[in-house]
Residue, then its C-alpha position, 0 to 999 in steps of 0.5 A: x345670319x342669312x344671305x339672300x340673293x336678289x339680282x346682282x345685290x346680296x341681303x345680309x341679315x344678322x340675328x341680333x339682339x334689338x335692345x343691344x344696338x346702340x351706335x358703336x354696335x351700329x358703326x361695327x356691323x357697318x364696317x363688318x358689312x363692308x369687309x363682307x362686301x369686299x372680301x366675300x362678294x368682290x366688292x359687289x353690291x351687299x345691303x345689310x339689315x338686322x332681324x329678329x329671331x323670326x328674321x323680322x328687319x327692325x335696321x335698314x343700313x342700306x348699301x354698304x361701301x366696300x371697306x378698303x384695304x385694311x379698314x380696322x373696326x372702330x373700337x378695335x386696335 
């Protein structure tokens, strides 16, 4: 994972396996960047992307929302 910087907006990328994304993959990362957002960064502005090993962006989510309080991840009980 690596986080970058920019202004006042934080860039998270994951290392991830492309041929292992598929739309629950995709549901979860965006509910885990939504916890990020709003237990690591205040709420704060996070945009999440998934790289490649050589840190090459295949998947653009955008922004994510802040999660509420106690959003459970899809797929979890």
């Amino acid at each position: 994972m690596q986080i970058v910087k920019t202004k006042d907006t934080f860039n998270i990328n994951f290392v991830y396996d492309k041929a292992s994304v598929d739309a629950d993959r995709e549901a979860k990362f965006i509910v885990f960047g939504g916890q990020i957002a709003r237990d690591v960064f205040g709420g704060g502005p996070v945009n999440l992307h998934l790289c490649d090993r050589e840190m090459a962006m295949f998947k653009d989510f955008g922004y994510v929302k802040p999660a509420q309080a106690e959003e459970p991840v899809p797929g979890n009980k």
